[in-house]
C-alpha positions as CSV (number, residue, x, y, z in Angstrom):
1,X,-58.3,-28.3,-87.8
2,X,-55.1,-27.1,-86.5
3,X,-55.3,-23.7,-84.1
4,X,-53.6,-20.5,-85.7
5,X,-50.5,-19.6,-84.2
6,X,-50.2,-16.2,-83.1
7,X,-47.0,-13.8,-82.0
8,X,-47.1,-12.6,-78.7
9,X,-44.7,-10.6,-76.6
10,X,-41.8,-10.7,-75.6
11,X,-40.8,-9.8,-79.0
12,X,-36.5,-9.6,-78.6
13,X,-34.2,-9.4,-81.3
14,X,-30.3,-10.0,-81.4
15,X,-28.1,-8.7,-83.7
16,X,-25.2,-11.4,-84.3
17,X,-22.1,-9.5,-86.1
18,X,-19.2,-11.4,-83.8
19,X,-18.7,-13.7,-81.3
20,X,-18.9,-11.6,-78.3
21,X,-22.7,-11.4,-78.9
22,X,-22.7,-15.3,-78.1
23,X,-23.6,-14.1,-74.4
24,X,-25.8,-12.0,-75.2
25,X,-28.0,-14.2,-77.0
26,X,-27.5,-16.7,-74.5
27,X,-29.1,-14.0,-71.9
28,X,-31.6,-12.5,-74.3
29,X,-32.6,-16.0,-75.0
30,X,-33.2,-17.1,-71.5
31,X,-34.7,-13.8,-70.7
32,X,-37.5,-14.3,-73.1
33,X,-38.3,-18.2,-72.1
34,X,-38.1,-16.7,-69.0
35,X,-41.0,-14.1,-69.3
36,X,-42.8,-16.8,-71.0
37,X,-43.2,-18.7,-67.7
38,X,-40.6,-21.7,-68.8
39,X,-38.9,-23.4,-66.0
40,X,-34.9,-23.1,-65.3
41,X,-34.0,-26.3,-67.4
42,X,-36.1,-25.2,-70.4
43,X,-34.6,-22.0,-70.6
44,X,-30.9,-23.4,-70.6
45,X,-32.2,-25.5,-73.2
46,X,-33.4,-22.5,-75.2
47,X,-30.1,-20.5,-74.8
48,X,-28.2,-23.5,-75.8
49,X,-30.3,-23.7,-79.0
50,X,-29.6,-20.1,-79.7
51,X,-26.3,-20.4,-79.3
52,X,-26.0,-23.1,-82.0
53,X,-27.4,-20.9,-84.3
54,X,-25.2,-18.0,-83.4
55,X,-22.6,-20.6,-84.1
56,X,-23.9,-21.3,-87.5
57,X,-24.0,-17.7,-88.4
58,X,-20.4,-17.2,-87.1
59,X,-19.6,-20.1,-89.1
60,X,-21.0,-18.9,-92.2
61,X,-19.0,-15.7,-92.0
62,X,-22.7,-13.9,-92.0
63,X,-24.4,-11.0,-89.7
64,X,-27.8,-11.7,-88.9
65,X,-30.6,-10.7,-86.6
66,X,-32.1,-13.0,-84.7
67,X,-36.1,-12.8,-83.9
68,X,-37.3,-14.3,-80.4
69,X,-40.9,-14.3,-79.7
70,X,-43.9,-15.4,-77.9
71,X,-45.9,-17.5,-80.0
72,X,-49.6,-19.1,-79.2
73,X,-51.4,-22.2,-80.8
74,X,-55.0,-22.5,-79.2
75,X,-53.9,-22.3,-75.5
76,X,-50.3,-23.7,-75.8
77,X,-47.5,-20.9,-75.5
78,X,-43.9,-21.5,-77.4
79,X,-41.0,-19.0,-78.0
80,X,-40.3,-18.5,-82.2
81,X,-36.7,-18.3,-82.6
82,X,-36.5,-17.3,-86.3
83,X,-33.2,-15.7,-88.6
84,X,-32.7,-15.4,-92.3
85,X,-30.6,-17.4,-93.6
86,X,-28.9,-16.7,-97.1
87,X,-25.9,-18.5,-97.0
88,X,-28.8,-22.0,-97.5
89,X,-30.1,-20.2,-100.7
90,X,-27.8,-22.2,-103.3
91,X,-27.8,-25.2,-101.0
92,X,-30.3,-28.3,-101.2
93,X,-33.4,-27.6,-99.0
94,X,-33.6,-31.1,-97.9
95,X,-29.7,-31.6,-96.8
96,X,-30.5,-28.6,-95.1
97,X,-33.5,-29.2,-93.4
98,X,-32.1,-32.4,-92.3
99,X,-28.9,-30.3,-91.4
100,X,-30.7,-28.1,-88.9
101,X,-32.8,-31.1,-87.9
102,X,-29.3,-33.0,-87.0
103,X,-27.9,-30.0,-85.3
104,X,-30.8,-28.3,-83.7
105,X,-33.6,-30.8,-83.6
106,X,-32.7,-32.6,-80.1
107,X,-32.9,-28.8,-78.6
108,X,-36.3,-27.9,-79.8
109,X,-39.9,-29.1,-80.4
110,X,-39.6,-27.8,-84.3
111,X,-36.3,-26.8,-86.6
112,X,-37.4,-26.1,-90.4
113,X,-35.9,-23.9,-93.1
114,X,-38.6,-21.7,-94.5
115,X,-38.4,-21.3,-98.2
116,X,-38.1,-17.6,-99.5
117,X,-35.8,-15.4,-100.8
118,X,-33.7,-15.5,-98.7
119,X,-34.6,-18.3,-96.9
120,X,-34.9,-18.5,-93.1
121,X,-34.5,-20.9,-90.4
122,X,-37.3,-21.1,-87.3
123,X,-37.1,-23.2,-84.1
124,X,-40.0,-23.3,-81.8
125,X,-40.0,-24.4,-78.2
126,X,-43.2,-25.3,-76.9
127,X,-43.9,-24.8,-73.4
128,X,-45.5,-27.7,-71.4
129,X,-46.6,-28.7,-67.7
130,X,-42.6,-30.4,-67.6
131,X,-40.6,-26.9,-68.7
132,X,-43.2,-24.6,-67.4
133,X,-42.0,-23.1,-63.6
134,X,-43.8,-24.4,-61.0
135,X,-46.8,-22.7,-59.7
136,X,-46.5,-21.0,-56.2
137,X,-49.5,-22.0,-53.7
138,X,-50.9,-20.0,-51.1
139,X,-49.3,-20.0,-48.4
């Protein structure tokens, strides 16, 4: 049985409304991989994600908030990026899905469009040994 996943801080939201807040999100988004303990690489690969998705919403002519968090499965940490998403509610969930998975999935561990009204896209990042910043020793 897979382990519950559970939010955990940092919980960091962005409000996308133009594309000035494209830095922003890039910052807020390496911020919070940052306080999750990911290493420099990881966290430019997490602001790059971000930024695709700002893109999208630009691109969709939407405003949108976008939810970062900490998220935990057993003792694996990942950081939930998560917006809603209703310019996707008249289109087909699978050419979406495989739309985000095209545009997104190379970034992350997980890109999926959750069904609901409306419906919302979520990316997870997974932290490992490789993107996790490497332990100090004593000296």
């Amino acid at each position: 049985m897979e382990a519950q996943r559970i939010k955990v801080p940092p919980v960091m939201l962005i409000e996308v409304e133009d594309s000035m807040d494209l830095m922003l999100a890039r910052n807020t988004a390496r911020r919070a991989a940052s306080l999750l303990g990911f290493n420099t690489a990881s966290r430019a690969q997490i602001a790059g994600a971000v930024a695709s998705l700002v893109s999208i919403i630009l691109n969709a002519g939407e405003q949108q908030v976008i939810h970062l968090h900490g998220l935990r499965q057993g003792v694996t940490t990942g950081l939930q990026i998560r917006c809603e998403a209703p310019w996707l509610a008249s289109a087909s969930p699978e050419n979406a899905a495989l739309a985000l998975k095209t545009k997104l999935g190379s970034m992350v561990d997980e890109a999926v469009l959750v069904a609901g009204d409306p419906p919302s896209i979520e990316m997870v990042l997974w932290r490992s040994e490789a993107r996790s910043m490497p332990r100090k020793t004593a000296p």
